[in-house]
C-alpha positions as CSV (number, residue, x, y, z in Angstrom):
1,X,24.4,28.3,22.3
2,X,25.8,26.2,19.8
3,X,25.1,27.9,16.1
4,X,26.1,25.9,12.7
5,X,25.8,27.9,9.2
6,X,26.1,25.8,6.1
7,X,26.5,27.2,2.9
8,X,25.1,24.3,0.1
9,X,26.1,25.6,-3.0
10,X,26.9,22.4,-3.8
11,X,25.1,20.2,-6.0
12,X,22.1,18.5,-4.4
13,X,22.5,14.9,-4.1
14,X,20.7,12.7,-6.7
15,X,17.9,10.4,-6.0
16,X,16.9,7.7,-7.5
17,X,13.4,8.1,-9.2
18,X,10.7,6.3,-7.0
19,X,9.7,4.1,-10.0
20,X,13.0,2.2,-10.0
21,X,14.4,-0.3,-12.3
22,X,12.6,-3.8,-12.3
23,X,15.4,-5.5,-10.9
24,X,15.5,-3.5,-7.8
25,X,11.3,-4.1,-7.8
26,X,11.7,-7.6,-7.9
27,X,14.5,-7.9,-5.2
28,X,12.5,-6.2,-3.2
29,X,9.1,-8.1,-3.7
30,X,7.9,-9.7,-0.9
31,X,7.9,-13.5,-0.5
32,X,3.7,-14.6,-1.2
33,X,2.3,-18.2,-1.4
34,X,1.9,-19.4,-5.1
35,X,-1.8,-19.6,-6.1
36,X,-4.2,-21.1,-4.0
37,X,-7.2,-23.2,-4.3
38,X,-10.5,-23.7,-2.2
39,X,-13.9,-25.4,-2.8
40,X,-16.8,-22.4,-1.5
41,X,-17.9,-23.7,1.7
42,X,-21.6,-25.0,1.4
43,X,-22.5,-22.4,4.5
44,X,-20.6,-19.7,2.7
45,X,-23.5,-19.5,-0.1
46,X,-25.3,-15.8,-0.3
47,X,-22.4,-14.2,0.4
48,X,-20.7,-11.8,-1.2
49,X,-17.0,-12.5,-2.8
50,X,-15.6,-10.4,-1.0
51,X,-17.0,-11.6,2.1
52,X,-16.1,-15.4,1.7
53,X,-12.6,-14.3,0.8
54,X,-12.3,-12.8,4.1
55,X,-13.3,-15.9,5.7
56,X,-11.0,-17.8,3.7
57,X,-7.6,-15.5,3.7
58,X,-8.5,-13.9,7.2
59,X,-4.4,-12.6,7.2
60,X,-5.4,-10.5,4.4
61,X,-7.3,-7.0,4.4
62,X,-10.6,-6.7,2.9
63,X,-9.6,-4.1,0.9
64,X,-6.2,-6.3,-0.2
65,X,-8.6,-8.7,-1.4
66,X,-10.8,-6.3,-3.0
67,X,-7.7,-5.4,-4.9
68,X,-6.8,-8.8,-5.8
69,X,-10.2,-9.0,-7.6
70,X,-10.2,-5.6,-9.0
71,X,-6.8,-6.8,-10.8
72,X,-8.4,-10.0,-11.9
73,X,-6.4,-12.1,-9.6
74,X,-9.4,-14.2,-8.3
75,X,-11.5,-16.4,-10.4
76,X,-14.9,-18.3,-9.7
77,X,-15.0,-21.7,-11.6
78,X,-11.9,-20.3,-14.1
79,X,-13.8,-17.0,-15.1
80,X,-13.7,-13.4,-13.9
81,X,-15.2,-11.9,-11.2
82,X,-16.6,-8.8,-9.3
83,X,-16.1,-7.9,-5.2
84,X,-20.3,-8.0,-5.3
85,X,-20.6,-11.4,-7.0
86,X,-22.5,-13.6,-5.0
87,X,-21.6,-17.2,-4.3
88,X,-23.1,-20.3,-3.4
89,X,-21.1,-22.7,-2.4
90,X,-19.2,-25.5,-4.0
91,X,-17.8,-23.5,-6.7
92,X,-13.8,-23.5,-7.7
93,X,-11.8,-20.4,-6.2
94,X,-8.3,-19.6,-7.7
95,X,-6.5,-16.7,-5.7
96,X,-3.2,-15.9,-7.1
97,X,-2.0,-13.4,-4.2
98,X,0.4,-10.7,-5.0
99,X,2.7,-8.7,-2.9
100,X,2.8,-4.9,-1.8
101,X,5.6,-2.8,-0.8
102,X,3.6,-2.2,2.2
103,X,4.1,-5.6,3.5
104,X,7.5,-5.1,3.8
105,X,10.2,-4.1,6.2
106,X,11.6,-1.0,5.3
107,X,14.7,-1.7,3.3
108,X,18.2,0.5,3.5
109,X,19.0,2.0,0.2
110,X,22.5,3.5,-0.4
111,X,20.9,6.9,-1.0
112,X,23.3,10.1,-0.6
113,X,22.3,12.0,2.7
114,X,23.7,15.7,3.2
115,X,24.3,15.6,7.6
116,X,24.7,19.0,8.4
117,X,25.4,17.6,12.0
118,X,25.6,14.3,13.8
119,X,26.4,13.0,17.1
120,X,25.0,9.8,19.2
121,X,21.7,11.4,19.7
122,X,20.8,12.6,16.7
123,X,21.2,13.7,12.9
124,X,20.2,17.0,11.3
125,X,19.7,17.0,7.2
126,X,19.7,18.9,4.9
127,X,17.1,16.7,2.7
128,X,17.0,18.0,-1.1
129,X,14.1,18.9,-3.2
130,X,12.0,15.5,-4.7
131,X,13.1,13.3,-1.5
132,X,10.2,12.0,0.0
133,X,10.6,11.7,4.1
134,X,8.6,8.5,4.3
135,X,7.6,5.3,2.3
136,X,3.9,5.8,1.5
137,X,1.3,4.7,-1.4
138,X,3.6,5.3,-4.4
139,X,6.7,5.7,-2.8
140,X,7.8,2.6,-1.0
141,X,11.3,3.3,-1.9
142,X,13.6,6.1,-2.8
143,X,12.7,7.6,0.3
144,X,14.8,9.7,3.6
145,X,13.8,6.4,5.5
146,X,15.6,4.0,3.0
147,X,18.3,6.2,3.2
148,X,18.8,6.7,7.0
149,X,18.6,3.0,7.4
150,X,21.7,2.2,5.1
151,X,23.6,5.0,6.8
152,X,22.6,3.5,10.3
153,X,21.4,0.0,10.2
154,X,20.4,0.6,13.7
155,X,17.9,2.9,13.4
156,X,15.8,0.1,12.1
157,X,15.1,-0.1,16.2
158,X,13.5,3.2,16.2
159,X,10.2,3.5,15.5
160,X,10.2,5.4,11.6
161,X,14.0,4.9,11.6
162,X,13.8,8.1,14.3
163,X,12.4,10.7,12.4
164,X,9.7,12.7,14.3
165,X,8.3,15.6,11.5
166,X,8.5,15.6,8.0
167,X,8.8,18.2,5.0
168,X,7.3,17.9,2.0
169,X,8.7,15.9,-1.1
170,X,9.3,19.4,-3.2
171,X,10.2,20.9,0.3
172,X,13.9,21.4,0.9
173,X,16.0,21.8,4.3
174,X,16.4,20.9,7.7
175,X,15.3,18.1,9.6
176,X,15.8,16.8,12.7
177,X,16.2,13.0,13.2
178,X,16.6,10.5,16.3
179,X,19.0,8.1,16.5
180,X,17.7,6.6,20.4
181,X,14.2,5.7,21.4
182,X,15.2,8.1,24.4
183,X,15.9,10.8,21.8
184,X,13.0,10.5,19.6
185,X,10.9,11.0,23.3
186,X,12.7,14.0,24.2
187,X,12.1,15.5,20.8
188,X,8.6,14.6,20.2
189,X,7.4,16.2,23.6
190,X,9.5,19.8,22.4
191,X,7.2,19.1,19.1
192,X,4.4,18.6,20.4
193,X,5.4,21.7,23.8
194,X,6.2,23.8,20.5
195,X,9.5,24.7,21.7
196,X,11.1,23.8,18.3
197,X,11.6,26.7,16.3
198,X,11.4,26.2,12.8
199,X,11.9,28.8,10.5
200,X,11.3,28.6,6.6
201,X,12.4,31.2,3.6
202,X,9.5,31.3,1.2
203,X,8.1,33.2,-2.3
204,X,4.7,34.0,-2.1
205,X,2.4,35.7,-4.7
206,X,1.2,39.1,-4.2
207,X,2.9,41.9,-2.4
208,X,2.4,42.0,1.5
209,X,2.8,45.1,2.7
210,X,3.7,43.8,6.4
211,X,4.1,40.7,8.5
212,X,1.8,39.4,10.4
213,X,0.4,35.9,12.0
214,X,-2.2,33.1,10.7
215,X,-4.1,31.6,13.6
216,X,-6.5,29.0,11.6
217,X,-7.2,25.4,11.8
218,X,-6.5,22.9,9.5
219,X,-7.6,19.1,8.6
220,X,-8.5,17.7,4.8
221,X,-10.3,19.4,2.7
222,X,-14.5,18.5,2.5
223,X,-14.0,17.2,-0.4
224,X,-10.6,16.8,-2.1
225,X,-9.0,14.8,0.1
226,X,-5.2,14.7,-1.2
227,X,-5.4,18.4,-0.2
228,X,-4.9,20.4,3.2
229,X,-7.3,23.3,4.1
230,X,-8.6,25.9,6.7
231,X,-11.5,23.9,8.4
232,X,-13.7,25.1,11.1
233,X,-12.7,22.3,13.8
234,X,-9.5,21.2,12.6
235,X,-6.0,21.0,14.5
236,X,-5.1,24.0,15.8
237,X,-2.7,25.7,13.7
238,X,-0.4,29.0,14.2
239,X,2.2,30.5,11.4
240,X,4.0,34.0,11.8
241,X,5.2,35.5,8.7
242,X,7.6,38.4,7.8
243,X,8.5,40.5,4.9
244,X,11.7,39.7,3.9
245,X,12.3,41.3,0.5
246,X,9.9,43.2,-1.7
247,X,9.4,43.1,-5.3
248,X,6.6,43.7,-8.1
249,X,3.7,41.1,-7.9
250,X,5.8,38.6,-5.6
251,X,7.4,39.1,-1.8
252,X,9.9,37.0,-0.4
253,X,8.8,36.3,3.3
254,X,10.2,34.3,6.3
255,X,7.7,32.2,8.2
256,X,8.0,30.9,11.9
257,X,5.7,27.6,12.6
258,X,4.1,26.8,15.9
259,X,2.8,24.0,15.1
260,X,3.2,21.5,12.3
261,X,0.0,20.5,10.5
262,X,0.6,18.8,7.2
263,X,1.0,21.7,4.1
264,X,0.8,24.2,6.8
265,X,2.9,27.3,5.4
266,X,1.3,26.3,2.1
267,X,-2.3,26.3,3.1
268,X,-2.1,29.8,5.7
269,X,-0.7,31.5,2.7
270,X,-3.0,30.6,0.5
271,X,-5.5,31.1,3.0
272,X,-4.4,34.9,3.1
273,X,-4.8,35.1,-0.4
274,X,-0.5,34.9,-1.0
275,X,0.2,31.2,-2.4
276,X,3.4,30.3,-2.6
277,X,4.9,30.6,-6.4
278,X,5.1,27.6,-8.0
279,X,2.3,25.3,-5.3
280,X,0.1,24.3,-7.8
281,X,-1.9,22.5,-5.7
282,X,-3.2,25.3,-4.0
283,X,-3.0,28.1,-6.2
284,X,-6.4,29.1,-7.4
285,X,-7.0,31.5,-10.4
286,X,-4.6,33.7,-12.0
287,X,-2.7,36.0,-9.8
288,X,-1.5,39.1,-10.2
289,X,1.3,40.4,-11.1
290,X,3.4,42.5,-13.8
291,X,3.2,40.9,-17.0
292,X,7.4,40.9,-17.1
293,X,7.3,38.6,-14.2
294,X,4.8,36.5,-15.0
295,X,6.3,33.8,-17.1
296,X,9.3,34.2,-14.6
297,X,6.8,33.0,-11.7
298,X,4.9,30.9,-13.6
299,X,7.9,28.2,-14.9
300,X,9.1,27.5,-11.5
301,X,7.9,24.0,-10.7
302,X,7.8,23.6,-7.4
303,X,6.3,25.3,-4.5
304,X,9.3,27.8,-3.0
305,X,9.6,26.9,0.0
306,X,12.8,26.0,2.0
307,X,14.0,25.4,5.9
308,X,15.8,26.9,6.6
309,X,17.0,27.8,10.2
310,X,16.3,24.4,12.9
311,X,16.6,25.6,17.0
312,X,16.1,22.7,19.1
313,X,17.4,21.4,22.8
314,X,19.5,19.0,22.4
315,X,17.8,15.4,23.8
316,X,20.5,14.2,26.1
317,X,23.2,17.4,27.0
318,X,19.7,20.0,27.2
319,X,22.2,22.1,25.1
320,X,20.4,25.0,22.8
321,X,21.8,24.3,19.4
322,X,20.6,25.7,15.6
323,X,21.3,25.5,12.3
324,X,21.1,26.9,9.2
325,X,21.7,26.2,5.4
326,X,21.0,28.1,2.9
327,X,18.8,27.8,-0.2
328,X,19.0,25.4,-3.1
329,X,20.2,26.1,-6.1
330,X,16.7,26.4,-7.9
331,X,15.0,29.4,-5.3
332,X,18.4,31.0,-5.6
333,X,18.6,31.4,-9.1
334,X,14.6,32.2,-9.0
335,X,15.5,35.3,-7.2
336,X,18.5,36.2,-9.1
337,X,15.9,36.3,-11.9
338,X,13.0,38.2,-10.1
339,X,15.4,40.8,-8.5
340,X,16.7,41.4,-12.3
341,X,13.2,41.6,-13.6
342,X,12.4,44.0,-10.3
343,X,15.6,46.3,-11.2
344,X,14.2,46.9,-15.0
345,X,10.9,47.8,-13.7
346,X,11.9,50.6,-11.3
C-alpha cells in the first residue's frame, strides 16, 4: 500500500477572484459577428420575436436570443422590443450579438495548484477553500480547470481536463484528477463501483452522541432549485459518520461517502437535524448551543467541511494508494477556539 501524509500548514494559494479585471474579460471574449441586419420575411408575420430570431440566427439558442432581447440587444424598426412581440413582416431587425464565456474553449490560467502527488496517470490536489472545480454560470474563469490546463496543456484532450468528481467551491482537500482518457475510464468505473473511499473531517451542530449511517436519496429540492435535498425518488445516496471529538453544542465528526451526490455530506447532516457550522445554505432556524459558543460558531463563513483522506487503485499499476492532508488554516484555528471555549465550560 502506498500511504502519503501531508501536513499544509502552509499558506493556501491565492486565487484570483472570479470577477477579474476587464482586461483579462476582454482577452478572453469571444470573437462574434458585428451587428447584423435582416428585413422580417413576409411568411414570418404572426410570429413571435423570438420565434423569427430562431429562424434567422438558427446557430444560436432560443434562450441566447431571448437574452439578447432581454438586454436590449435587438431592435424592431430602431425601437425596443419584448421576446413576445409579434411581427409581421417587412420590418427592420438590428441584432447586435454578444459573446458568453460559455462559448468558449476553456482557457489555461497560471493559477497556483498544491499536487500532493503526480505521476503519468494522474494528479491528486489538494484544492483550497473558494476554488471552484469547474467553469459554470458565474465562474467561467478562476477555476481548478483553468488551472490544470496551464499546468498541463495536454489535458485539454481529456474530456473536463480529466477531472472525474468535484468538491465544493467553500470545500477544501483532495481530489483525484486524470491525466489519460484510459485513466479518467479506470477511475470513473471505481466511482461509479464505489470502491473510492473518501473520507471528510467535518463540524456539525448539535452533539451526536454516536456514529451512525444516512441511507437517503437526493436530487433538487421541489422548489428551490440552487439547493440539494432528501427527495423521495432521488439518486441513491449513502454517508457513514463518526464521532470524532465532542464538545458543548458542536461535534467534530468524520464522514465516509459511498456515493457522491452533489452537497451530499451537507444535505444528510442536515437531514439528521446536525448541519454543518457555518452552511448557510442549509441551516434552518437557530441551533442550539451554549451561548459562549455561539458567536464562536456563528462567524465562521464557510460550511466546515474538508477531505481529507483519498484511497483509490491506481488506473494503470492497480496499486492501492491514499493520501491525506490535513486541515486548512481556517477549521484549525475554529477548533483551537471551540476546544478553548469547551475547556472554560467544564
Amino acid at each position: 500500500m502506498h500511504n502519503y501524509t501531508k501536513d499544509t500548514h502552509a499558506t493556501q494559494s491565492s486565487v484570483p477572484p472570479f470577477d477579474a479585471d476587464a482586461d483579462l474579460d476582454t482577452a478572453l471574449s469571444p470573437e462574434v459577428p458585428s451587428a447584423l441586419n435582416f428585413s422580417v420575411p413576409l411568411e414570418y408575420g404572426g410570429m413571435r420575436l423570438d420565434q423569427a430570431l430562431a429562424k434567422l440566427l438558427p446557430e444560436y439558442s432560443r434562450s441566447r436570443l431571448q437574452e439578447w432581447v432581454a438586454q436590449g440587444q435587438v431592435t424592431l424598426n430602431g425601437a425596443g422590443v419584448t421576446s413576445k412581440q409579434k411581427v409581421w413582416g417587412g420590418e427592420k431587425l438590428n441584432v447586435t450579438p454578444q459573446g458568453n464565456f460559455a462559448d468558449l474553449p476553456y482557457q489555461a490560467e497560471d493559477i497556483a495548484l498544491e499536487i500532493v502527488y503526480e505521476d503519468d496517470s494522474i494528479l491528486i490536489i489538494n484544492k483550497p477553500v473558494g476554488l471552484v472545480v469547474h467553469p459554470g454560470s458565474g465562474n467561467w474563469q478562476g477555476t481548478l480547470l483553468n488551472a490544470l490546463l496551464h499546468h498541463d496543456p495536454s489535458l485539454g484532450d481529456i474530456p473536463r481536463a480529466g477531472i472525474v468528481h468535484r468538491l465544493d467551491k467553500d470545500t477544501s482537500g483532495l481530489l483525484v484528477v486524470a491525466r489519460t482518457i484510459t485513466a479518467q475510464t479506470a477511475l470513473v468505473r471505481q466511482l461509479q463501483d464505489r470502491s473510492v473511499s473518501r473520507e471528510y473531517m467535518a463540524l456539525a451542530h448539535g452533539e451526536i452522541e454516536r456514529g451512525g449511517k444516512v441511507d437517503q436519496p437526493i436530487d433538487r429540492h421541489p422548489s428551490q432549485r440552487t439547493k440539494m435535498a432528501v427527495v423521495e425518488g432521488g439518486k441513491p445516496a449513502v454517508t457513514h459518520y463518526a464521532v470524532a471529538e465532542s464538545f458543548p453544542g458542536c461535534t467534530l465528526v468524520r464522514c465516509k461517502l459511498e456515493t457522491g451526490r452533489t452537497h451530499q455530506i451537507r444535505v444528510h447532516m442536515a437531514h439528521i437535524r446536525h448541519p454543518l457550522v457555518g452552511d448557510h445554505i442549509y441551516i434552518k432556524g437557530a441551533q442550539k448551543c451554549p451561548p459562549e459558543m455561539r458567536s464562536t460558531l456563528l462567524e465562521f463563513p464557510r460550511q466546515a467541511l474538508h477531505a481529507e483522506r483519498l484511497g483509490l487503485e491506481h488506473p494503470e499499476t492497480g496499486e492501492w494508494m491514499e493520501w491525506q492532508v490535513n486541515m486548512p488554516s481556517d477549521m484549525r484555528l475554529l477548533l483551537e477556539r471551540i476546544r478553548a471555549v469547551a475547556h472554560e465550560l467544564s
